[in-house]
MARDO-762796 format. One record per residue: residue in three letters; chain; z, x negated, y of N, C-alpha, C in turn. Coordinates in steps of 0.2 Angstrom, whole numbers, m for minus. Layout:
BEGIN
ROPA; ALA; A; Z; X; Y; Z; X; Y; Z; X; Y
...
END
This chain:
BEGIN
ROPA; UNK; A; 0; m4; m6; 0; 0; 0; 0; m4; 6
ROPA; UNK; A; m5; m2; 10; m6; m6; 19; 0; m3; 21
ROPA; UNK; A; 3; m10; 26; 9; m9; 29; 7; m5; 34
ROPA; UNK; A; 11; m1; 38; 8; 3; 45; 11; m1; 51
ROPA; UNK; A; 7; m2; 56; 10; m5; 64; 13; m2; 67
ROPA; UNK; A; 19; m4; 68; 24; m1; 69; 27; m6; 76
ROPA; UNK; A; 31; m1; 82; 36; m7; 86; 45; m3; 86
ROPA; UNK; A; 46; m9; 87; 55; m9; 89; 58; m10; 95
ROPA; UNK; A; 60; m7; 100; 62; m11; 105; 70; m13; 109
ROPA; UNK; A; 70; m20; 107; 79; m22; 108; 79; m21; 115
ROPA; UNK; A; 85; m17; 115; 87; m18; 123; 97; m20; 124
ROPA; UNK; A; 96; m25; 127; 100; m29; 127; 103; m28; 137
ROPA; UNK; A; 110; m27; 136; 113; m25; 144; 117; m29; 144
ROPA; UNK; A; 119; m32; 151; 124; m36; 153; 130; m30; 155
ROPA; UNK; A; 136; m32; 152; 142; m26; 155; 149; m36; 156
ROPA; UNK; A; 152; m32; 160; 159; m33; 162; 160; m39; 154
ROPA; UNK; A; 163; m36; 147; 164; m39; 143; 159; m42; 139
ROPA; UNK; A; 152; m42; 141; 148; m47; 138; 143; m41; 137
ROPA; UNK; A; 137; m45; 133; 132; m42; 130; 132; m33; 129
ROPA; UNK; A; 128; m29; 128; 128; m23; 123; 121; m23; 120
ROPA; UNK; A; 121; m18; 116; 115; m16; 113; 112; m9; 109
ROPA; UNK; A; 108; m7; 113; 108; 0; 108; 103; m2; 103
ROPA; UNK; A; 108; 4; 99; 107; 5; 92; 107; 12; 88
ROPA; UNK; A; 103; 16; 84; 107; 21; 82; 107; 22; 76
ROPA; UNK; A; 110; 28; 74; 110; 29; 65; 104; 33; 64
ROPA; UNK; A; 97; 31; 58; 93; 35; 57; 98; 42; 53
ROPA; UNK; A; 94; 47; 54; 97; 53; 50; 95; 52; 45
ROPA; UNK; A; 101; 57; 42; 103; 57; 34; 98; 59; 30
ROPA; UNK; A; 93; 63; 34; 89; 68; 30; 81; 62; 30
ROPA; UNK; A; 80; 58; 35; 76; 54; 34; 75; 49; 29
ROPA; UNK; A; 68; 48; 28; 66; 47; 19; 65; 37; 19
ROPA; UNK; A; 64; 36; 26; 67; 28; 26; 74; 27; 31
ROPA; UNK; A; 78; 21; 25; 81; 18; 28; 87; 26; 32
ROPA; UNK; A; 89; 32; 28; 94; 34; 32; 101; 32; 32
ROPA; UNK; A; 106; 36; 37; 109; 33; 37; 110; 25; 39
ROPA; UNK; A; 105; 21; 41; 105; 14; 44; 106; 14; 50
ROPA; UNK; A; 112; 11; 54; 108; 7; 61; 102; 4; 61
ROPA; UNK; A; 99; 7; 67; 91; 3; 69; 91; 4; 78
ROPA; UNK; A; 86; 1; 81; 82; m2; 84; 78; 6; 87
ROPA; UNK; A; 78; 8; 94; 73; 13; 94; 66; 9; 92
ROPA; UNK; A; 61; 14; 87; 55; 11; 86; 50; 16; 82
ROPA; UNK; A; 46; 15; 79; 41; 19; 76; 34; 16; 76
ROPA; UNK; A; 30; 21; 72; 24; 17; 70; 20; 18; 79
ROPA; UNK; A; 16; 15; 77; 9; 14; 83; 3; 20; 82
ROPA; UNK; A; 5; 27; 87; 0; 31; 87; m8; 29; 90
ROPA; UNK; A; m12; 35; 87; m20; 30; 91; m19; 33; 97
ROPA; UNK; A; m12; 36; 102; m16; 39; 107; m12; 32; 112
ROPA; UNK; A; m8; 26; 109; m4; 21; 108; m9; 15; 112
ROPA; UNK; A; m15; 16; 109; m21; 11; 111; m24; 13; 115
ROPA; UNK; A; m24; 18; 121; m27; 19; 125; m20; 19; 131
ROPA; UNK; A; m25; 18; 138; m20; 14; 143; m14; 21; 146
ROPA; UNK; A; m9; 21; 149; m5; 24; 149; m7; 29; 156
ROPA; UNK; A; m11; 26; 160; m13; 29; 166; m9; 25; 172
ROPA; UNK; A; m3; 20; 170; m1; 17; 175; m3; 10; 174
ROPA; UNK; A; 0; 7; 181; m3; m1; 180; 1; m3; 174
ROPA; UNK; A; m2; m7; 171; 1; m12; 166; m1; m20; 168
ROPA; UNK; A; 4; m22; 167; 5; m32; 167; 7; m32; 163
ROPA; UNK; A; 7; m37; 158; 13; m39; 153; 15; m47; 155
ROPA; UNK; A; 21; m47; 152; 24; m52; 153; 19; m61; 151
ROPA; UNK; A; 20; m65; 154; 15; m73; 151; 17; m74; 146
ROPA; UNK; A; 27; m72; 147; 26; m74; 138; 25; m71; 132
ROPA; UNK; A; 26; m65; 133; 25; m60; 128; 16; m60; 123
ROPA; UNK; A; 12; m62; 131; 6; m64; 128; 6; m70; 126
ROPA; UNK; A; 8; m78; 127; 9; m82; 124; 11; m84; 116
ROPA; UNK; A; 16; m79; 115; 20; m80; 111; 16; m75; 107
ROPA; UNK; A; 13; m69; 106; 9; m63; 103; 6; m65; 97
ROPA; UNK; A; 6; m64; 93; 5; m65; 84; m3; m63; 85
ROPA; UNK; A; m9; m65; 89; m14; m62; 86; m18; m62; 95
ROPA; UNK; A; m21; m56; 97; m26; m56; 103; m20; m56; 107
ROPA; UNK; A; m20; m59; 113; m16; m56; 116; m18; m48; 120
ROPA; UNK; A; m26; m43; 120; m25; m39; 122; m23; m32; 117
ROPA; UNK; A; m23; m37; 112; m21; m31; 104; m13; m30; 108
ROPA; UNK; A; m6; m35; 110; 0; m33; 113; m2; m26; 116
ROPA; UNK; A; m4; m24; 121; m3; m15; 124; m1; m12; 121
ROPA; UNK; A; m5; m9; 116; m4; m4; 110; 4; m3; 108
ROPA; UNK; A; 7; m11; 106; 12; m10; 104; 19; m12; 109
ROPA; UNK; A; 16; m13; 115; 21; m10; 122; 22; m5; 122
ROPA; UNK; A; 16; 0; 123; 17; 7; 125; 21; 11; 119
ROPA; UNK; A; 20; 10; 113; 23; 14; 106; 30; 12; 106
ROPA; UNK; A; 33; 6; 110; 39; 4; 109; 45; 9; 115
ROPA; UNK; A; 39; 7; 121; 42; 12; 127; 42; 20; 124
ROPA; UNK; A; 36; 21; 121; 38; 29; 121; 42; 31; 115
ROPA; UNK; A; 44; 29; 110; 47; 29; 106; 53; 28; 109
ROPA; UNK; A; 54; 24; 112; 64; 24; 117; 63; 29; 122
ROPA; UNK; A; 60; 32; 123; 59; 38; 124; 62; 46; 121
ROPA; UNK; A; 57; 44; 116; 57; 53; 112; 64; 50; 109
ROPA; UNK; A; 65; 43; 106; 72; 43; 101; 78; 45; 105
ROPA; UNK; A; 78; 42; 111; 84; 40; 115; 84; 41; 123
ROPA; UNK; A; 80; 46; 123; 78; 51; 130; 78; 44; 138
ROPA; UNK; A; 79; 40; 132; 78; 33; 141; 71; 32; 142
ROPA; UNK; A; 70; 30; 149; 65; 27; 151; 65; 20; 154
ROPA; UNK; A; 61; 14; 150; 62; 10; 154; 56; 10; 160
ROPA; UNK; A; 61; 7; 165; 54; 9; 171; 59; 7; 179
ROPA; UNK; A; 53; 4; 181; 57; 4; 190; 52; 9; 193
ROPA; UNK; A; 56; 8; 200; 54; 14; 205; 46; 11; 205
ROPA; UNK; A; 43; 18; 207; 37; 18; 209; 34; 15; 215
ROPA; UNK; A; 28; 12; 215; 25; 11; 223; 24; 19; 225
ROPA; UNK; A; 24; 17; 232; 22; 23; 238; 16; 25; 235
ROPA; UNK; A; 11; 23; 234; 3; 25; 234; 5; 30; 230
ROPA; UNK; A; m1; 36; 232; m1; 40; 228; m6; 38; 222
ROPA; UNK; A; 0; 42; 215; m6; 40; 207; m8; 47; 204
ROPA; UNK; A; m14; 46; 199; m16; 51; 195; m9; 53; 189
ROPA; UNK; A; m11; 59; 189; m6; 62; 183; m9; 59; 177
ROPA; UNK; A; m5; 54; 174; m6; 53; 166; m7; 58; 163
ROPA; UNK; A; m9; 54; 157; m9; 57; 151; m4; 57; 144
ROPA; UNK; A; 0; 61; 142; 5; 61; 138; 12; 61; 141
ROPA; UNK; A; 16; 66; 136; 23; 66; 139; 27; 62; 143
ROPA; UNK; A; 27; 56; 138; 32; 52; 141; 28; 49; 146
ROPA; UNK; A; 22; 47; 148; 20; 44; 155; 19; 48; 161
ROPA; UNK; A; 20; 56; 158; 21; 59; 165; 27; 60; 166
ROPA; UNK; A; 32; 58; 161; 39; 58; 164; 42; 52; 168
ROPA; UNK; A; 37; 47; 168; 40; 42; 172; 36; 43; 179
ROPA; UNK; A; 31; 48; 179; 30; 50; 185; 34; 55; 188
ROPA; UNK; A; 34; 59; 182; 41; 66; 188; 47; 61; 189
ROPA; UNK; A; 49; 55; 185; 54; 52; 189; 53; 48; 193
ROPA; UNK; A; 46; 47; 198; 47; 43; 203; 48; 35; 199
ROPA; UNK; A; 45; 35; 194; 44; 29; 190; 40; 25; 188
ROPA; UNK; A; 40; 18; 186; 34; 16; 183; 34; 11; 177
ROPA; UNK; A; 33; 13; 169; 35; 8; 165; 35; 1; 166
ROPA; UNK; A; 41; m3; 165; 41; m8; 167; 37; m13; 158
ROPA; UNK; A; 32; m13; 160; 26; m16; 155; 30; m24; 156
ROPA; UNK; A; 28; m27; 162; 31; m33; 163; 35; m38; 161
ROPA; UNK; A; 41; m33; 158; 48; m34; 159; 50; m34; 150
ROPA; UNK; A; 45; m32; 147; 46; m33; 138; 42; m39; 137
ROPA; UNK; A; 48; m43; 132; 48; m48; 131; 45; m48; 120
ROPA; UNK; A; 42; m55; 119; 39; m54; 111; 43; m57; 108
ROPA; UNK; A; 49; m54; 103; 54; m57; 100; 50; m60; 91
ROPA; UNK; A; 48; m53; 87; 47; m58; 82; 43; m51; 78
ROPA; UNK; A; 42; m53; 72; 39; m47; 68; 42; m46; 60
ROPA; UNK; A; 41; m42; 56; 44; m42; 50; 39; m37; 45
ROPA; UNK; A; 38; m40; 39; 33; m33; 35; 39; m32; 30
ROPA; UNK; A; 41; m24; 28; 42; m22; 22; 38; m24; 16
ROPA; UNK; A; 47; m25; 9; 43; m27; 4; 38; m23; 1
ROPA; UNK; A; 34; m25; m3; 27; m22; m8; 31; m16; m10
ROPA; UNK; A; 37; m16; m13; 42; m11; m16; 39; m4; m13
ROPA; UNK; A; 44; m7; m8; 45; m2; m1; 39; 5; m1
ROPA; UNK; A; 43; 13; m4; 39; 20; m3; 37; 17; 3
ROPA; UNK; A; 38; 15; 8; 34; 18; 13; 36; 10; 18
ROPA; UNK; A; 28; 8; 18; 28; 0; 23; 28; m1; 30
ROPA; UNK; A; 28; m4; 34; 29; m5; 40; 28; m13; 42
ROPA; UNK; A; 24; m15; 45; 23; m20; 50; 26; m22; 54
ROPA; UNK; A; 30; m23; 59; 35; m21; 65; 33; m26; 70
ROPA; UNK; A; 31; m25; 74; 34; m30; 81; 38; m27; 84
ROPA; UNK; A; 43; m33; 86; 49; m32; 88; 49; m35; 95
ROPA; UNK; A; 52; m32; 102; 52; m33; 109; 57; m32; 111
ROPA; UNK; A; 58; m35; 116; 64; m36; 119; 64; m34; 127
ROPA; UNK; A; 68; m32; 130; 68; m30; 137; 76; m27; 139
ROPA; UNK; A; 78; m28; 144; 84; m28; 147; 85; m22; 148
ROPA; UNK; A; 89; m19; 145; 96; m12; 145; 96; m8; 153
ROPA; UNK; A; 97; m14; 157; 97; m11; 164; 92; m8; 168
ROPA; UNK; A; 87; m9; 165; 80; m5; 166; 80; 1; 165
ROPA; UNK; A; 84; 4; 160; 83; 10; 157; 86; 15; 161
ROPA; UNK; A; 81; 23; 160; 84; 25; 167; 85; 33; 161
ROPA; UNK; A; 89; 38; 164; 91; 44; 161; 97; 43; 157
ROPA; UNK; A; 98; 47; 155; 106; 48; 150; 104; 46; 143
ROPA; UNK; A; 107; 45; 137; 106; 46; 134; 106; 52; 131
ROPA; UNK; A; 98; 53; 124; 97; 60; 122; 91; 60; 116
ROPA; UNK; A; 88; 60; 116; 81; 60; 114; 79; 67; 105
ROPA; UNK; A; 76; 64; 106; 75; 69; 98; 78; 70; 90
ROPA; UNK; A; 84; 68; 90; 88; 70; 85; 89; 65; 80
ROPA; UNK; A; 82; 61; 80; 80; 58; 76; 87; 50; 74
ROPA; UNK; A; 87; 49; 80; 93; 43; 79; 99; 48; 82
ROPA; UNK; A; 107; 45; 76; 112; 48; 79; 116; 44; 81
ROPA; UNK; A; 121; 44; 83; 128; 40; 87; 126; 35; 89
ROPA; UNK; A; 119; 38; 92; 115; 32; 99; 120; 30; 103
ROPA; UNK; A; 122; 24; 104; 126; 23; 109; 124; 13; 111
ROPA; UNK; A; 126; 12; 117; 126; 4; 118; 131; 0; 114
ROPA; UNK; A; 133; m6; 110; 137; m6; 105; 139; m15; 108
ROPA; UNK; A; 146; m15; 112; 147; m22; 110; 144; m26; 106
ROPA; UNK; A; 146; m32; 107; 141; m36; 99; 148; m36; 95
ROPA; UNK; A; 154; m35; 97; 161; m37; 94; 160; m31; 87
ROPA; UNK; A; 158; m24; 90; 159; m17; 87; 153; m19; 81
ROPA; UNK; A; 146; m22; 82; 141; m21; 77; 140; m22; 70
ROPA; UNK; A; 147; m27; 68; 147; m29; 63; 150; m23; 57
ROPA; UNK; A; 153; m19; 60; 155; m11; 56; 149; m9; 55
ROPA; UNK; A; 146; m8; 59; 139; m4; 58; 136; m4; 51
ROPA; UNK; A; 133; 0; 48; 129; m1; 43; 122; m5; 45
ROPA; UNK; A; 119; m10; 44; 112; m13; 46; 110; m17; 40
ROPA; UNK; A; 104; m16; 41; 99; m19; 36; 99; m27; 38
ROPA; UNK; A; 96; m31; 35; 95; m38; 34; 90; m40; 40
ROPA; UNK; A; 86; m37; 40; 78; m36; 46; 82; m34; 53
ROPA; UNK; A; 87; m31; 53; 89; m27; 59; 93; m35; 61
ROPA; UNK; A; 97; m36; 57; 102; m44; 59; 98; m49; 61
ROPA; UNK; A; 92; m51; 57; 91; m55; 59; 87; m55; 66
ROPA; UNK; A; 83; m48; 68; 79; m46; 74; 85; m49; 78
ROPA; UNK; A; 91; m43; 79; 95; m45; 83; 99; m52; 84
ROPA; UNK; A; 99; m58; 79; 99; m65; 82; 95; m67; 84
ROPA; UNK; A; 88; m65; 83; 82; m69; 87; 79; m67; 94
ROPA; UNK; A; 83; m60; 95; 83; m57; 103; 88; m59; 106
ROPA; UNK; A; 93; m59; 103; 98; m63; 108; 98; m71; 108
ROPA; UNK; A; 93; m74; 105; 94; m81; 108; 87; m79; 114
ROPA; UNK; A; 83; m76; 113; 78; m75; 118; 83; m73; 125
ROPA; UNK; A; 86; m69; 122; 90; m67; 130; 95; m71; 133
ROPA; UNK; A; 97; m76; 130; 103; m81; 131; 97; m87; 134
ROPA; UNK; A; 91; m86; 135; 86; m92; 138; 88; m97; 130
ROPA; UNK; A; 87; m94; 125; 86; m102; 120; 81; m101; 115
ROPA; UNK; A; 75; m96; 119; 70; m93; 115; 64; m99; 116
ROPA; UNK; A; 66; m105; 113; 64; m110; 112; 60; m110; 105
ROPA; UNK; A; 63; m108; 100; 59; m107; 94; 52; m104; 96
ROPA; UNK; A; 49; m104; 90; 41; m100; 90; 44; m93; 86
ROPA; UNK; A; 40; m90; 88; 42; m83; 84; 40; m85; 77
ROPA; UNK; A; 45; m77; 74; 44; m80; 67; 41; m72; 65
ROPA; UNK; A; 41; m72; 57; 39; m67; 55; 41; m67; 48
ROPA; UNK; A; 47; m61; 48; 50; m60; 38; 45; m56; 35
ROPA; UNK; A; 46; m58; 30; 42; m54; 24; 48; m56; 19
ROPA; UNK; A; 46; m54; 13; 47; m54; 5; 44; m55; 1
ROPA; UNK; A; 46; m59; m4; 45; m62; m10; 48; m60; m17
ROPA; UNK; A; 47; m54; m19; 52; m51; m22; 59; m46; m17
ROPA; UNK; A; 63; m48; m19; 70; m45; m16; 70; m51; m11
ROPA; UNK; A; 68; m55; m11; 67; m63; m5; 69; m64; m2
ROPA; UNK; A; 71; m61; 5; 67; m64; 13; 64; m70; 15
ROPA; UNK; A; 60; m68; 16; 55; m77; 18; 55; m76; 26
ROPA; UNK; A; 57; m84; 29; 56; m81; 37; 50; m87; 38
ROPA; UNK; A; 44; m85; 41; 40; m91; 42; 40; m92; 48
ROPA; UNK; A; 37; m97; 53; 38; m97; 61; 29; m100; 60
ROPA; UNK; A; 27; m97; 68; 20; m100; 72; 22; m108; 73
ROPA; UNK; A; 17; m109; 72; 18; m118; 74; 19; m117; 82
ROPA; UNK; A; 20; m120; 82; 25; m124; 92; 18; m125; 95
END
C-alpha cells in the first residue's frame, strides 16, 4: 500500500515557565492511532495544491532544508495550516495589509480573511518527515513543520476530532500517551526551536517493528 502525503504542524509557545506545545488525544472511535497524543495534522487534500488566494512566502529555510522541489513545499503548508484549523479552531496568521484582497477560496482561508488576517506561510519552519510501517492498515508519509504558538489566533476548538487539546508543558508530556514518531518529531522541533537545528533533516521509516532514522547529507 502507497503511503498518503500527509502534514503535521508543531507549534511550540514561549510562556513564563518555559516552552509549551500543543498536542491532542485522537478520538477513541478513530481507526488510526486512537486514543494517541498527536500533532494537529492530516493528509494533503487536491484542493491543498492550489494557492490559497493569499500572498504566500515561505520561509529560505523551510525551502532549503525541503526533501524534494522546493515548489512541491506549498501543498504541504497549506494542509498543515488548515488542518490546525478544522482540528483545533486556531489560526495561524498576522494581521492583514490595508490593501483591499479578493475573497478566497475555501473555509479556512476565508476565515483568515473575516479575521482581518493573513496565514503566516513565512513563519513555518521544515522539521523532518516520517513514513508508516508496510504493516500499517492505513500509511502516511508525513512532513512535519514547525512554527511558533504565538501566531496562533482564536480560542481553542475545532472539529472533535482531537480531544483534551490543550498547550502541554514539556514537564506534563511525558504522561501523555505518544507514539515513537510523535517523540522523536517533538525532539527534532525543539532543537530547531532552541536555534540547534543544525542537523539536516532526517526521515524515520521502518524495517520491520525497526525505526530507521536516516538524515539528507549536509
Amino acid at each position: 500500500m502507497r503511503a498518503v502525503d500527509a502534514a503535521g504542524l508543531v507549534l511550540i509557545r514561549e510562556r513564563g515557565g518555559g516552552p509549551e506545545v500543543l498536542l491532542g488525544r485522537r478520538h477513541p472511535g478513530h481507526g488510526f492511532l486512537p486514543n494517541i497524543y498527536v500533532f494537529p495534522g492530516g493528509r494533503v487534500d487536491p484542493a491543498d495544491r492550489r494557492s490559497s488566494g493569499h500572498p504566500e512566502r515561505f520561509h529560505p529555510d523551510l525551502l532549503r532544508r525541503w526533501p524534494g522541489p522546493p515548489q512541491s513545499a506549498a501543498a504541504f503548508v497549506r494542509a498543515a495550516i488548515r488542518e490546525t484549523f478544522e482540528e483545533a479552531g486556531l489560526l495561524l496568521g498576522r494581521k492583514a495589509p490595508a490593501a483591499a484582497r479578493p475573497v478566497p477560496a475555501g473555509q479556512v482561508w476565508r476565515a483568515f480573511r473575516e479575521h482581518d488576517l493573513v496565514p503566516s506561510f513565512a513563519d513555518v519552519r521544515f522539521v523532518c518527515r516520517a513514513i508508516t510501517p508496510t504493516y500499517s492498515p492505513r500509511r502516511f508519509h508525513t512532513r512535519f513543520l514547525l512554527a511558533d504558538g504565538a501566531l496562533c489566533k482564536g480560542a481553542i476548538g475545532g472539529d472533535g476530532e482531537l480531544e483534551d487539546l490543550a498547550w502541554w508543558p514539556l514537564d506534563r508530556i511525558p504522561a501523555l500517551r505518544l507514539v515513537d514518531v510523535t517523540e522523536f518529531v517533538l525532539n527534532e522541533a525543539l532543537a530547531l526551536w532552541r536555534a540547534r537545528g543544525s542537523k539536516p533533516p532526517a526521515l524515520l521509516s521502518y524495517r520491520g517493528d525497526c525505526a530507521v532514522v536516516r538524515r539528507a547529507p549536509a
